[in-house]
mmCIF file of the N, C-alpha and C atoms, coordinates in Angstrom:
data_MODEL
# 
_entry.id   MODEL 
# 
loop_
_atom_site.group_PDB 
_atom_site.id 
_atom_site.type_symbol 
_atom_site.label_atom_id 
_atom_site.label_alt_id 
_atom_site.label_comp_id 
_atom_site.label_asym_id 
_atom_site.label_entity_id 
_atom_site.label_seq_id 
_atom_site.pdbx_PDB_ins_code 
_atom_site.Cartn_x 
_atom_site.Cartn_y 
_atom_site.Cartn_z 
_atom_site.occupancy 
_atom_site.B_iso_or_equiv 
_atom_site.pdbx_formal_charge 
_atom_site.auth_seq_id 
_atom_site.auth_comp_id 
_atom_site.auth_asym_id 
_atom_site.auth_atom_id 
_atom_site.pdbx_PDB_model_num 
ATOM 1   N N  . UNK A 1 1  ? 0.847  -1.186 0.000  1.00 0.00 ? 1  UNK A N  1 
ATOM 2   C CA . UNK A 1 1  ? 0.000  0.000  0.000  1.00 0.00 ? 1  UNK A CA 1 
ATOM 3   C C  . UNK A 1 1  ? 0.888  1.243  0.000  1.00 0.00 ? 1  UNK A C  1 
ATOM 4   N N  . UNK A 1 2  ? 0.768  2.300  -0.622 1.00 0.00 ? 2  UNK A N  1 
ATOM 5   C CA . UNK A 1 2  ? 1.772  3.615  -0.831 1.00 0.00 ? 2  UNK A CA 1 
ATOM 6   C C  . UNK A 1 2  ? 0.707  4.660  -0.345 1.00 0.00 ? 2  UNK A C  1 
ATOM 7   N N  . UNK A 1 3  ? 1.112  5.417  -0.196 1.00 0.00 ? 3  UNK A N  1 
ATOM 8   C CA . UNK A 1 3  ? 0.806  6.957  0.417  1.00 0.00 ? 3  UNK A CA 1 
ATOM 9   C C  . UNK A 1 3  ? -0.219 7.334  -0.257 1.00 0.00 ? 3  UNK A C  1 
ATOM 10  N N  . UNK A 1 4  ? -1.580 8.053  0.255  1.00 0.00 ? 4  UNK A N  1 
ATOM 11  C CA . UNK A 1 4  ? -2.319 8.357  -1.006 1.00 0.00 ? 4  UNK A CA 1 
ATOM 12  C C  . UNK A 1 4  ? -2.046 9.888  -1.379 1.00 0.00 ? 4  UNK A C  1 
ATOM 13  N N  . UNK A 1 5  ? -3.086 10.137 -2.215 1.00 0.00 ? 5  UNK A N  1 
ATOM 14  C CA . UNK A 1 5  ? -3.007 11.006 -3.149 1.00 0.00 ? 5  UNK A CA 1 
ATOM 15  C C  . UNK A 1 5  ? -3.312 12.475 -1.805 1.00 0.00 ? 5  UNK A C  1 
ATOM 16  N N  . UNK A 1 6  ? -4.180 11.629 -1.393 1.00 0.00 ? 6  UNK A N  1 
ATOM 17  C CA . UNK A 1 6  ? -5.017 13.174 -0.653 1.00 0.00 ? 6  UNK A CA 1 
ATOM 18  C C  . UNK A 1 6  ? -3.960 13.642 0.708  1.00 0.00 ? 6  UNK A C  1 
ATOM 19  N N  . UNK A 1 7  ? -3.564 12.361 0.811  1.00 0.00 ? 7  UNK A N  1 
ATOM 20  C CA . UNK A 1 7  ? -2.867 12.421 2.473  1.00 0.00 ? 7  UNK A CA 1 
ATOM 21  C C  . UNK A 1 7  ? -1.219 13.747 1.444  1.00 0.00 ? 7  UNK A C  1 
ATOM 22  N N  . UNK A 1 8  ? -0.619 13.427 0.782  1.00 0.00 ? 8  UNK A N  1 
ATOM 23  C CA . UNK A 1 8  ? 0.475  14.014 -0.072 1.00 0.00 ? 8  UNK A CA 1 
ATOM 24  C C  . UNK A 1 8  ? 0.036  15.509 -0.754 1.00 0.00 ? 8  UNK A C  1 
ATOM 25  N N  . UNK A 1 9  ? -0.969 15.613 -0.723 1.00 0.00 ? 9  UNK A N  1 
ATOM 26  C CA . UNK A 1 9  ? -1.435 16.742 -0.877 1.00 0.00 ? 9  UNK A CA 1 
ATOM 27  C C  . UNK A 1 9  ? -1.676 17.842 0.390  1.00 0.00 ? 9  UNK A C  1 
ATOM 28  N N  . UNK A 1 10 ? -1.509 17.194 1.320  1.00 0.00 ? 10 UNK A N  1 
ATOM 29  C CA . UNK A 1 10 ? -2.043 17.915 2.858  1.00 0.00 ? 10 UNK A CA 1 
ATOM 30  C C  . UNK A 1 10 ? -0.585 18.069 3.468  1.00 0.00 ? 10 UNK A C  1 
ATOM 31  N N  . UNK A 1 11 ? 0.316  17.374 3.179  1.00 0.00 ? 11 UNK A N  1 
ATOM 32  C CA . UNK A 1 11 ? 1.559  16.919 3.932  1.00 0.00 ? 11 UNK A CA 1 
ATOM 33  C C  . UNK A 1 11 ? 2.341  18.265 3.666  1.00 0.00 ? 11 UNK A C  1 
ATOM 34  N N  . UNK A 1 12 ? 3.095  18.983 4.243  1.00 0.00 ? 12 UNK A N  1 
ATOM 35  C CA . UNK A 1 12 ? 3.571  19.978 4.369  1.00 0.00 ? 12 UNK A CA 1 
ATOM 36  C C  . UNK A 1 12 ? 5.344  19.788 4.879  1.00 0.00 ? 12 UNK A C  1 
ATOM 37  N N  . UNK A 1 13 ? 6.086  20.236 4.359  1.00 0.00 ? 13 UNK A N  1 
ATOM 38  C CA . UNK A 1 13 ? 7.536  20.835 5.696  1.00 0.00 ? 13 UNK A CA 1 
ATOM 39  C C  . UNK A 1 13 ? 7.357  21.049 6.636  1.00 0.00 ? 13 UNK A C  1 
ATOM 40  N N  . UNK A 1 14 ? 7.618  20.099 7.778  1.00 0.00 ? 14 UNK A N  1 
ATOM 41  C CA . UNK A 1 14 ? 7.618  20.627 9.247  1.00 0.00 ? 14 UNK A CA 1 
ATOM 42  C C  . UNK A 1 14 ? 8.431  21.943 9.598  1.00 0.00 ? 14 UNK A C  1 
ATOM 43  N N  . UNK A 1 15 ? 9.810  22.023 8.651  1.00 0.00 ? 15 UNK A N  1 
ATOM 44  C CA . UNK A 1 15 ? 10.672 23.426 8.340  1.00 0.00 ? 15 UNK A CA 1 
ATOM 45  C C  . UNK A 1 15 ? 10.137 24.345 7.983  1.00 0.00 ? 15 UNK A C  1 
ATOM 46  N N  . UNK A 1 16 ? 9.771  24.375 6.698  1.00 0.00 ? 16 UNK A N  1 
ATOM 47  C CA . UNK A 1 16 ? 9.674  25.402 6.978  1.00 0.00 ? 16 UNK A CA 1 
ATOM 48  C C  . UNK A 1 16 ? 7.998  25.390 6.153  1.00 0.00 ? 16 UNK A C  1 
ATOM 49  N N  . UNK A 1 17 ? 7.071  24.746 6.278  1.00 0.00 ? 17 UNK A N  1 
ATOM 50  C CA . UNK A 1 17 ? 5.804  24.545 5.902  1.00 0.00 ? 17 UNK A CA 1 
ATOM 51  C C  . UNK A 1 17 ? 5.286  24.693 4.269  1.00 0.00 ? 17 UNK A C  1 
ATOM 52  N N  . UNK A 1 18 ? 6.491  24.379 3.710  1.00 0.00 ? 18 UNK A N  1 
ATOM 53  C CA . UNK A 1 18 ? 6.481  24.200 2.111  1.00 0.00 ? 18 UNK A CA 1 
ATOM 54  C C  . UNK A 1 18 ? 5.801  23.013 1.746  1.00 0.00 ? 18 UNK A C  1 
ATOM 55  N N  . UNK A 1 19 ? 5.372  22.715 0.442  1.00 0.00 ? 19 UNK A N  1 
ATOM 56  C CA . UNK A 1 19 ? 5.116  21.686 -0.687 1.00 0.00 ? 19 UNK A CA 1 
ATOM 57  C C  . UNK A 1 19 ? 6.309  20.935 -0.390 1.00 0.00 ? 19 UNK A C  1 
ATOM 58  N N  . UNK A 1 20 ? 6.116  19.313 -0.365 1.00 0.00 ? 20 UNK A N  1 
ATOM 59  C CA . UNK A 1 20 ? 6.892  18.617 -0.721 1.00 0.00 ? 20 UNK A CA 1 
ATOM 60  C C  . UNK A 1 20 ? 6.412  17.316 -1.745 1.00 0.00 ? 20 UNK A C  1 
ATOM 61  N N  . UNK A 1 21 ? 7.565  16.622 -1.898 1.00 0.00 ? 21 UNK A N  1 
ATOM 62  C CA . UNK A 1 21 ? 6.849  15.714 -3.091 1.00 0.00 ? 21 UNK A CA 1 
ATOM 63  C C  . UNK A 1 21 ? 7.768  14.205 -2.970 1.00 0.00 ? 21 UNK A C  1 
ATOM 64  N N  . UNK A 1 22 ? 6.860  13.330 -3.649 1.00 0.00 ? 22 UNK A N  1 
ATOM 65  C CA . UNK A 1 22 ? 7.937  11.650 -3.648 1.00 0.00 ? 22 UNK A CA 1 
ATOM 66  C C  . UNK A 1 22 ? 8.925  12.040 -4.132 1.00 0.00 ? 22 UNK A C  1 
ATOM 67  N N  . UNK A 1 23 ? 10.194 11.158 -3.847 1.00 0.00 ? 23 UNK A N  1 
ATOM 68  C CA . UNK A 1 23 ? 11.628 10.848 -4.416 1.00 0.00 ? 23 UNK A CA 1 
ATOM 69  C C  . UNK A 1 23 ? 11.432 10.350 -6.005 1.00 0.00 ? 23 UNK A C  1 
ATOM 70  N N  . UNK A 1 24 ? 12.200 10.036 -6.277 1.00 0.00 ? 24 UNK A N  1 
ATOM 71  C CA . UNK A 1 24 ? 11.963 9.443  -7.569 1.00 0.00 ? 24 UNK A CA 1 
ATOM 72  C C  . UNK A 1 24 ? 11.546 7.501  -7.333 1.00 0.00 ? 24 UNK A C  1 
ATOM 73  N N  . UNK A 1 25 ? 12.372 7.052  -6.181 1.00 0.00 ? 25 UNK A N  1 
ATOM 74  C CA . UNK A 1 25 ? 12.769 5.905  -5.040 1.00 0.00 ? 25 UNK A CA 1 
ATOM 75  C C  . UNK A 1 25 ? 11.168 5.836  -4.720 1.00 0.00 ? 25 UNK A C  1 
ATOM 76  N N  . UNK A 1 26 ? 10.618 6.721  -4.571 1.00 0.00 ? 26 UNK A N  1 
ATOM 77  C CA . UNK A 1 26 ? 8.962  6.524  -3.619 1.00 0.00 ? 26 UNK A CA 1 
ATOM 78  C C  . UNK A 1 26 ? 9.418  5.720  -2.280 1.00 0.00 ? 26 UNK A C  1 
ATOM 79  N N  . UNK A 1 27 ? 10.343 6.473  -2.016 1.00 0.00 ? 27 UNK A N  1 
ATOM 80  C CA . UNK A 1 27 ? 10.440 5.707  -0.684 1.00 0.00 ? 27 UNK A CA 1 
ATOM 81  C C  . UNK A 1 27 ? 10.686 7.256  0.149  1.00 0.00 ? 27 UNK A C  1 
ATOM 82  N N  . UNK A 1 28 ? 10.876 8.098  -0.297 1.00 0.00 ? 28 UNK A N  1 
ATOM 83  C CA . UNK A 1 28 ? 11.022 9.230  0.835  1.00 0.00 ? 28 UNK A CA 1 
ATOM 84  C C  . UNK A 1 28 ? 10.270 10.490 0.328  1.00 0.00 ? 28 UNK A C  1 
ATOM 85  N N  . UNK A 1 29 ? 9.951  11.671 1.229  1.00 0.00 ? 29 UNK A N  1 
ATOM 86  C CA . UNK A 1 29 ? 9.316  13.101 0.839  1.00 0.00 ? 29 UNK A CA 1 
ATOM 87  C C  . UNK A 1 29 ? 10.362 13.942 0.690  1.00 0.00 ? 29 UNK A C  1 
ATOM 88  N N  . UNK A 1 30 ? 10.585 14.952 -0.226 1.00 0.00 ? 30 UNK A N  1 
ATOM 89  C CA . UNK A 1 30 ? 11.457 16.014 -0.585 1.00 0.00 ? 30 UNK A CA 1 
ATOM 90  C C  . UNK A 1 30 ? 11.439 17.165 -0.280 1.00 0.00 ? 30 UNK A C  1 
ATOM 91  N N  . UNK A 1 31 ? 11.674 18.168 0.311  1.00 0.00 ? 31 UNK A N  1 
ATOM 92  C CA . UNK A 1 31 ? 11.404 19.251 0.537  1.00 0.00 ? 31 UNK A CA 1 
ATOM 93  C C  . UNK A 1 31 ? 12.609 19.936 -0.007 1.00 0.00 ? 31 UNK A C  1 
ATOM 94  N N  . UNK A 1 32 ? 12.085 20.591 -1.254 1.00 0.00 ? 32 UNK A N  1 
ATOM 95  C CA . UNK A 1 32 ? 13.649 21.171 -2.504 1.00 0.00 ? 32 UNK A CA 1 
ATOM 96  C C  . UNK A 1 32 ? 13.420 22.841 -1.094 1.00 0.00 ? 32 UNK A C  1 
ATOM 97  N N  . UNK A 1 33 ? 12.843 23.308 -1.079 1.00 0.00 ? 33 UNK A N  1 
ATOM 98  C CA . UNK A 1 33 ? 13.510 24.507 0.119  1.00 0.00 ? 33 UNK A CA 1 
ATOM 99  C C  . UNK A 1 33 ? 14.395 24.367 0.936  1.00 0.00 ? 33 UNK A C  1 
ATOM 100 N N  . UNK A 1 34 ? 14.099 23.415 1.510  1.00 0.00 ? 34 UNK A N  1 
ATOM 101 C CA . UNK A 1 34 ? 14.841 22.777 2.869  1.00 0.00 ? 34 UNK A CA 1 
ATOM 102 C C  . UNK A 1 34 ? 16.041 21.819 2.221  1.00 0.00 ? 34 UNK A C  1 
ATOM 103 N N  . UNK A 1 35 ? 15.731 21.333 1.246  1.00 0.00 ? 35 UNK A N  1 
ATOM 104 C CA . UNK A 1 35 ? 16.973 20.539 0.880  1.00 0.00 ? 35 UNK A CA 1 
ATOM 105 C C  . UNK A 1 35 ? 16.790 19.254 1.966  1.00 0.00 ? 35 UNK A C  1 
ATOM 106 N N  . UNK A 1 36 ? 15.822 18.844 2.052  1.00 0.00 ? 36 UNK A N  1 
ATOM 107 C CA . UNK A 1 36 ? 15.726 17.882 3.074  1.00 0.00 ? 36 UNK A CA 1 
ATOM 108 C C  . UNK A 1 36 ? 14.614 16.639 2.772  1.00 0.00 ? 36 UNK A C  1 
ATOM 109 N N  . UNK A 1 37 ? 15.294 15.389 3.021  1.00 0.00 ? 37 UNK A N  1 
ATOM 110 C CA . UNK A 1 37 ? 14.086 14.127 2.651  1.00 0.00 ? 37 UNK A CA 1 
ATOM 111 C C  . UNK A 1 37 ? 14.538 13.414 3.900  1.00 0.00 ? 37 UNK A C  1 
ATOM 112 N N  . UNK A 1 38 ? 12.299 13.643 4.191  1.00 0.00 ? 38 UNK A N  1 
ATOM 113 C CA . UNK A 1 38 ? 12.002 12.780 5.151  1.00 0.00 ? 38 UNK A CA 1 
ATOM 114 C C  . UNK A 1 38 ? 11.332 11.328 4.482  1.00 0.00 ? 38 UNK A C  1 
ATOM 115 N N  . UNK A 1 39 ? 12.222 9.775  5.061  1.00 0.00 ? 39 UNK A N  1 
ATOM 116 C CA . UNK A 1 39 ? 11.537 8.958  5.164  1.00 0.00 ? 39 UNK A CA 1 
ATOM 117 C C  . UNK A 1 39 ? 10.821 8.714  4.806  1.00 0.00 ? 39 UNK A C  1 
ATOM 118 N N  . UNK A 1 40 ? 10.019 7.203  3.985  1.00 0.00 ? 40 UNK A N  1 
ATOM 119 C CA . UNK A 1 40 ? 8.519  6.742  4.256  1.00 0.00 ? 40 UNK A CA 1 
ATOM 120 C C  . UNK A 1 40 ? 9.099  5.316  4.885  1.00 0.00 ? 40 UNK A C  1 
ATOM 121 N N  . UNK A 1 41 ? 8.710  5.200  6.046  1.00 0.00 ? 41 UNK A N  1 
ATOM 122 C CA . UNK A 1 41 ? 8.630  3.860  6.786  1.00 0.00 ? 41 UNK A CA 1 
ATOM 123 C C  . UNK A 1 41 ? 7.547  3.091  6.733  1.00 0.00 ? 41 UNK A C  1 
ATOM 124 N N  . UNK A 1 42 ? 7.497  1.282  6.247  1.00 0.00 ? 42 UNK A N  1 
ATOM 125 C CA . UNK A 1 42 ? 5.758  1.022  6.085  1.00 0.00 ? 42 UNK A CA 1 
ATOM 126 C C  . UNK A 1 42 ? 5.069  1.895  5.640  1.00 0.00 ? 42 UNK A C  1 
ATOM 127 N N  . UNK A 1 43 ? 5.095  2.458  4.635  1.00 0.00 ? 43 UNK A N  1 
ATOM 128 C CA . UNK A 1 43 ? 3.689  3.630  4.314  1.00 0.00 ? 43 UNK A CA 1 
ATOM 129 C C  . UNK A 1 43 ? 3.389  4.455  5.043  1.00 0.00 ? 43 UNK A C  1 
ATOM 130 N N  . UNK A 1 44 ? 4.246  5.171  5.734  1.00 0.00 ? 44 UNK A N  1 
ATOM 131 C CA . UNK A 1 44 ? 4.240  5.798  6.716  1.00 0.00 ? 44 UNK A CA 1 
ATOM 132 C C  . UNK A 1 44 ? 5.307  6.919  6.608  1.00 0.00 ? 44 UNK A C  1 
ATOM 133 N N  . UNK A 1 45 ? 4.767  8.351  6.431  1.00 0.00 ? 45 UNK A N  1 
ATOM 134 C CA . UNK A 1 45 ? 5.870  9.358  6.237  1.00 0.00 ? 45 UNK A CA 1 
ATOM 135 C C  . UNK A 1 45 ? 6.381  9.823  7.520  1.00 0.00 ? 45 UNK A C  1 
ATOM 136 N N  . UNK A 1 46 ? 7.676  9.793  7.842  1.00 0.00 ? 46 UNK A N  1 
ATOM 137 C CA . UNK A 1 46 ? 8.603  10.101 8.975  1.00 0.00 ? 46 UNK A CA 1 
ATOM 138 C C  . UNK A 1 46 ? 8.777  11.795 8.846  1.00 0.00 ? 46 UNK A C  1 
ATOM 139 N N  . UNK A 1 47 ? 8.012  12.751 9.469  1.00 0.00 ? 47 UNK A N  1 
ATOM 140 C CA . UNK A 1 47 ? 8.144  14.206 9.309  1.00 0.00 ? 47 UNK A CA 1 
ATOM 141 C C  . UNK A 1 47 ? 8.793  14.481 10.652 1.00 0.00 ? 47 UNK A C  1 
ATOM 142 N N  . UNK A 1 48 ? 9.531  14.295 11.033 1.00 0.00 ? 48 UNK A N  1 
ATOM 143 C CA . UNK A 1 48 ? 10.336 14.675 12.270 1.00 0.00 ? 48 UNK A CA 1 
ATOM 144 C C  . UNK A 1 48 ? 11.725 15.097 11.612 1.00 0.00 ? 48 UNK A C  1 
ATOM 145 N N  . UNK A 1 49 ? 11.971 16.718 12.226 1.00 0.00 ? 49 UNK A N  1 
ATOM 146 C CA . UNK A 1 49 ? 13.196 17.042 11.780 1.00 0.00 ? 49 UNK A CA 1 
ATOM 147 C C  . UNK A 1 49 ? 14.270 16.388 12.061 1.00 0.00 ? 49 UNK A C  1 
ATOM 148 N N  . UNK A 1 50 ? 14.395 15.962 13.387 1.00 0.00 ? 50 UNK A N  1 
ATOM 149 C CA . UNK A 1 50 ? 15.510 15.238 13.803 1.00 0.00 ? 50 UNK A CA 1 
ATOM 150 C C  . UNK A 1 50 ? 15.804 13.684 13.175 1.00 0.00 ? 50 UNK A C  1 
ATOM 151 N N  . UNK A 1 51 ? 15.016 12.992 12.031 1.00 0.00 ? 51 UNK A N  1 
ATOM 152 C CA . UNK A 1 51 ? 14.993 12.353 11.269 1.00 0.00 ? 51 UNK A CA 1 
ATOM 153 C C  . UNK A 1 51 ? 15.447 12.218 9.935  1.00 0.00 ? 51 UNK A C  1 
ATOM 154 N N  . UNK A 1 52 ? 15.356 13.846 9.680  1.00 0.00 ? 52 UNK A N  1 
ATOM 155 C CA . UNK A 1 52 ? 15.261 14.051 8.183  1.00 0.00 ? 52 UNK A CA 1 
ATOM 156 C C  . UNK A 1 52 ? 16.735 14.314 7.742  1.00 0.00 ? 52 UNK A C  1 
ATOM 157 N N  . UNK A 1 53 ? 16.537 13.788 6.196  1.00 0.00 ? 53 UNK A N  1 
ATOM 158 C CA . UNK A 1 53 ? 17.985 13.450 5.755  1.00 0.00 ? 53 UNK A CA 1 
ATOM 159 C C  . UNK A 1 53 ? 18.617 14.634 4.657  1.00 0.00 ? 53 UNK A C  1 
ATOM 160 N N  . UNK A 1 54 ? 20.068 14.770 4.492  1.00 0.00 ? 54 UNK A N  1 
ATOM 161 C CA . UNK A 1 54 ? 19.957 16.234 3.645  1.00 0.00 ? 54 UNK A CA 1 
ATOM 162 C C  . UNK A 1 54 ? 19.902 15.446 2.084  1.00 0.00 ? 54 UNK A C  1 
ATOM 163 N N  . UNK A 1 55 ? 19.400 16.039 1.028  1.00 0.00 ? 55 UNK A N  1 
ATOM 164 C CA . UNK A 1 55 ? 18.340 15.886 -0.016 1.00 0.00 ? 55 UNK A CA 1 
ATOM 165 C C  . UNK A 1 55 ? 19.760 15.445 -0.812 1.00 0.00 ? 55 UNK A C  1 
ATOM 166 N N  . UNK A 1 56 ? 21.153 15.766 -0.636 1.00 0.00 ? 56 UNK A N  1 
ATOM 167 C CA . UNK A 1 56 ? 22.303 15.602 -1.311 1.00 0.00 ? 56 UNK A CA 1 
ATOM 168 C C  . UNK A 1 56 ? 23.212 14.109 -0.663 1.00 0.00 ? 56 UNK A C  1 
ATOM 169 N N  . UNK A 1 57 ? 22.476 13.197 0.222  1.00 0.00 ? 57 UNK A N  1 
ATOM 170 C CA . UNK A 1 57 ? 22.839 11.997 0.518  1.00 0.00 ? 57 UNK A CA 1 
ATOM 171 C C  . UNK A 1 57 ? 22.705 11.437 -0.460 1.00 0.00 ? 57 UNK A C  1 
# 
C-alpha cells in the first residue's frame, strides 16, 4: 500500500511549511527549500526534523 493522493497533498515541511513531493525511489518526501528528505517507513511518512535526511545523501 503507498501513500495516497489526498494524504500528499495535505503533507507539508515541518521546516519550513512548504510543498513537498515523492523521491523518484517513492520511498522518501522532498522538501527542494529545505533541501531535506524525510523517510517513508511502512507507508508511513517520517516528518520529524531530527529524522530528516539532507536531499544531497
Amino acid at each position: 500500500m503507498a501513500i495516497s493522493r489526498e494524504l500528499l497533498e495535505i503533507l507539508v515541511c515541518p521546516k519550513c511549511k512548504g510543498g513537498i513531493h515523492l523521491n523518484d525511489n517513492k520511498d522518501g518526501l522532498v522538501c527542494e527549500n529545505c533541501r531535506l528528505v524525510y523517510e517513508i517507513r511502512d507507508d508511513i511518512p517520517v516528518m520529524l526534523l531530527d529524522e530528516a535526511k539532507p536531499l544531497d545523501q
